[in-house]
C-alpha positions as CSV (number, residue, x, y, z in Angstrom):
1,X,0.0,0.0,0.0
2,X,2.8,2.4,1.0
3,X,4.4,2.2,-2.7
4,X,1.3,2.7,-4.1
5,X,1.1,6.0,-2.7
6,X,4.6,7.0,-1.7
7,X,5.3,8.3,-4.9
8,X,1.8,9.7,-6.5
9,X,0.1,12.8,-5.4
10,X,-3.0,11.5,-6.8
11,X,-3.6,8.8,-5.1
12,X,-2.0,10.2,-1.6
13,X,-4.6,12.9,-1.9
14,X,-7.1,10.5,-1.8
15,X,-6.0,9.3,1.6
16,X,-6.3,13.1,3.1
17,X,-9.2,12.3,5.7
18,X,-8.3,9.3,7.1
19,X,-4.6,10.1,7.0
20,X,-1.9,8.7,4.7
21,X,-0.1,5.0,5.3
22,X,2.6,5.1,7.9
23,X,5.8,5.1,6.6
24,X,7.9,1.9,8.8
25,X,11.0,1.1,10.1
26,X,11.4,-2.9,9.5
27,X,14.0,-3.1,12.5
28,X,11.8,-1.1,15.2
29,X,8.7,-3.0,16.7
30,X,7.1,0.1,17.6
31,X,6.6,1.4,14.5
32,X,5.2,-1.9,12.5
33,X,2.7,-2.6,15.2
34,X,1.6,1.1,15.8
35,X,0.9,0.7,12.0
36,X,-1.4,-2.1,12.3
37,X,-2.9,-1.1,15.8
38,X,-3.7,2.6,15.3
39,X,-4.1,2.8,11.8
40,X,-4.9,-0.3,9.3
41,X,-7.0,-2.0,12.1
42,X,-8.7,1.1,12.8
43,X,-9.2,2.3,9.0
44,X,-9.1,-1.0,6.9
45,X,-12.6,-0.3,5.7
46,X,-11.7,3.1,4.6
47,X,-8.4,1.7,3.1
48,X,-9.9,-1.0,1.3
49,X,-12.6,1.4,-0.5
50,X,-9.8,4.1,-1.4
51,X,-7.9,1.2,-3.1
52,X,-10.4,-0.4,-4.9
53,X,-11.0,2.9,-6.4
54,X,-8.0,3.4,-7.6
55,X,-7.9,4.3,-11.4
56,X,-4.2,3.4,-12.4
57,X,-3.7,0.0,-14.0
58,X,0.1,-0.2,-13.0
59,X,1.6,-3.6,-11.2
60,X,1.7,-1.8,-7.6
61,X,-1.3,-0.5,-8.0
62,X,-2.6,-4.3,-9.5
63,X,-1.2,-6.0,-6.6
64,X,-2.0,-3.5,-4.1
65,X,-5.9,-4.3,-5.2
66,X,-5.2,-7.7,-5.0
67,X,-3.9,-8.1,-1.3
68,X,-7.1,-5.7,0.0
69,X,-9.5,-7.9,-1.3
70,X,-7.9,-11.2,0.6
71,X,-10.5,-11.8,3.2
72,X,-7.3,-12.8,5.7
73,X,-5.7,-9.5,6.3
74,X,-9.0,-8.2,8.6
75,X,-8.3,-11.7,10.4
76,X,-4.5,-10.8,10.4
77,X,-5.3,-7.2,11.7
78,X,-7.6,-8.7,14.3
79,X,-5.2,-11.4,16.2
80,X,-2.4,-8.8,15.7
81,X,-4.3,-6.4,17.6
82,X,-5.4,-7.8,20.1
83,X,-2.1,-10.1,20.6
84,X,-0.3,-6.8,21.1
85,X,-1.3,-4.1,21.9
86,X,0.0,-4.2,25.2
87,X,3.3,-4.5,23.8
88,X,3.0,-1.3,22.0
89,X,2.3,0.8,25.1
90,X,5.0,-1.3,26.6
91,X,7.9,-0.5,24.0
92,X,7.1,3.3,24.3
93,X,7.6,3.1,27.7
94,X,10.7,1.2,27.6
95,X,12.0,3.5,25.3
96,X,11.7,6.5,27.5
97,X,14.5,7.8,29.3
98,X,12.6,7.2,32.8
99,X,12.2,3.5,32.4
100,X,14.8,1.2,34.1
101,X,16.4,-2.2,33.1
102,X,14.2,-4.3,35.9
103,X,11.2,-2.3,35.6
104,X,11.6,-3.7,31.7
105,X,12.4,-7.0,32.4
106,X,9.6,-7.7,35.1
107,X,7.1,-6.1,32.4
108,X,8.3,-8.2,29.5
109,X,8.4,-11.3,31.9
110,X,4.6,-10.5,32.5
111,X,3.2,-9.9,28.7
112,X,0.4,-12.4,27.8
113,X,0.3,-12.3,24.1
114,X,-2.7,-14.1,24.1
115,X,-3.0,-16.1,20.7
116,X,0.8,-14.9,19.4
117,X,0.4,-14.8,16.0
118,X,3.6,-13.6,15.0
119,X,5.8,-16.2,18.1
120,X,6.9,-13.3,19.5
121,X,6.7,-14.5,23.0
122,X,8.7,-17.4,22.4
123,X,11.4,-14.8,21.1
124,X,11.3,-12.9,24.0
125,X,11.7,-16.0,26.4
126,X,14.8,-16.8,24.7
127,X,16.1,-13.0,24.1
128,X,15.3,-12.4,28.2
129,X,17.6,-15.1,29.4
130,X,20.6,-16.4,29.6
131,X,22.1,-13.0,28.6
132,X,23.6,-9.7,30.9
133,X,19.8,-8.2,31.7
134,X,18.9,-12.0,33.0
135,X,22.1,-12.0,35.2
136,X,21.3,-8.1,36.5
137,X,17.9,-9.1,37.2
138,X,18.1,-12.2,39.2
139,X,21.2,-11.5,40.8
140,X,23.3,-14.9,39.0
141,X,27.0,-13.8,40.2
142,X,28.2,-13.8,43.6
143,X,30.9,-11.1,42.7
144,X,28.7,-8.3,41.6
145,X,27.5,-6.7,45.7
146,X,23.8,-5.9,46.3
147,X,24.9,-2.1,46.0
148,X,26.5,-2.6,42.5
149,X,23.5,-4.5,41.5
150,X,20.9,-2.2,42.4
151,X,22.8,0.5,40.5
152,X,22.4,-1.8,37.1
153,X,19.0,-2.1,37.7
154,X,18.5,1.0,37.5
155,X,19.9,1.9,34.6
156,X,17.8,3.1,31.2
157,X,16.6,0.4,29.7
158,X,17.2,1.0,26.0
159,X,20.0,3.1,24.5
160,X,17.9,4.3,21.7
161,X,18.8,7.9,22.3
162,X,22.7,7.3,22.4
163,X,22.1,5.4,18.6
164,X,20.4,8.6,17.8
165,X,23.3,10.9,18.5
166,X,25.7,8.5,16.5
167,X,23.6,8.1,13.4
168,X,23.7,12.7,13.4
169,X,27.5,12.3,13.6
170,X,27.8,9.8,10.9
171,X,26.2,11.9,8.7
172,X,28.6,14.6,8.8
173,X,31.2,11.7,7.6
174,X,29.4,10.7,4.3
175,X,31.1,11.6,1.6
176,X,27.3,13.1,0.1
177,X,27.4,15.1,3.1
178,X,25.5,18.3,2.3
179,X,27.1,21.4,3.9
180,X,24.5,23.8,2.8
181,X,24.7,27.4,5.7
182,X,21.0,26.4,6.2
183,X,22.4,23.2,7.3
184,X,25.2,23.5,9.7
185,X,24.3,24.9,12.7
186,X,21.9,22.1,12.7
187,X,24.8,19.3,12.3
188,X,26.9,21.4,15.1
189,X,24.5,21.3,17.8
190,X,25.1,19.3,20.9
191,X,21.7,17.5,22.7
192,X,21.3,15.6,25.7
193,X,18.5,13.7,27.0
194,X,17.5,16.0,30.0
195,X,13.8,17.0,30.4
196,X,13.6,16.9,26.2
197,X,16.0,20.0,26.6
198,X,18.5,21.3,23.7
199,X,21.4,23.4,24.0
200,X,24.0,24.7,21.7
């Protein structure tokens, strides 16, 4: 649906009062099941008519038509939705600054993801042990002291921020780099993740 769109005016327009697809980020969670939860669960009727009167004849558009009209995708949409949308209020709480590793874990630990559609429980259970967070956790080596430990725990949960910082400064070493004056005092400013606060 989204390269049916992505690229044509026309057609985008005609997604202007239900809002246009979402674009997605394959590697982030959050952003594939926000998708589905808040948006083609919520507005597959709506989706399905805009497509079907789509007036273009190319392939996307061709097979775009073709996967609305499969009468699994509103089952699809309902067992994903309901399967987790727990987890999606869960990741954007993990992701904020305020959330700790054990507050993360404990939550995780406790997801019911009902019917599971997509296994991710199973990948969770084996991503949640056996690794540094399990040992932090549940306290697995004597050497670490209590006092250490609860220090750990406490730390942010996800590092999500820090990635964000790096991916800025790699784009000042791509050799398509684009040093416009519009442009540089927005690569040479310094953030940090304090009450969503910027300084320069």
């Amino acid at each position: 649906l989204k390269a049916s769109v992505v690229k044509n005016g026309t057609r985008r327009n005609q997604f202007f009062e239900i809002g246009a697809p979402p674009n997605l980020v394959l590697t982030h969670w959050g952003t594939l099941f926000d998708a589905v939860v808040n948006y083609y669960s919520t507005k597959f009727t709506e989706i399905k008519k805009i497509v079907t009167n789509f007036q273009d004849d190319g392939q996307i558009v061709l097979k775009t038509k073709d996967a609305i009209k499969s009468a699994e995708i509103p089952l699809k949409l309902t067992g994903i939705t309901r399967s987790y949308s727990g987890l999606l209020e869960l990741l954007k709480r993990v992701e904020s600054a305020d959330f700790d590793i054990k507050s993360a874990y404990e939550s995780l630990s406790r997801m019911d993801f009902k019917e599971d559609p997509c296994s991710i429980g199973e990948y969770l259970r084996t991503r949640l042990t056996f690794n540094d967070i399990f040992v932090i956790c549940n306290l697995e080596k004597e050497d670490i002291s209590s006092s250490l430990y609860s220090k750990l725990q406490t730390c942010q949960s996800t590092s999500c921020s820090v990635e964000k910082s790096f991916s800025q400064l790699r784009k000042l070493l791509q050799k398509d780099r684009n040093f416009l004056p519009g442009n540089i005092e927005k690569y040479f400013k310094f953030y940090f993740n304090f009450a969503n606060s910027e300084v320069q």
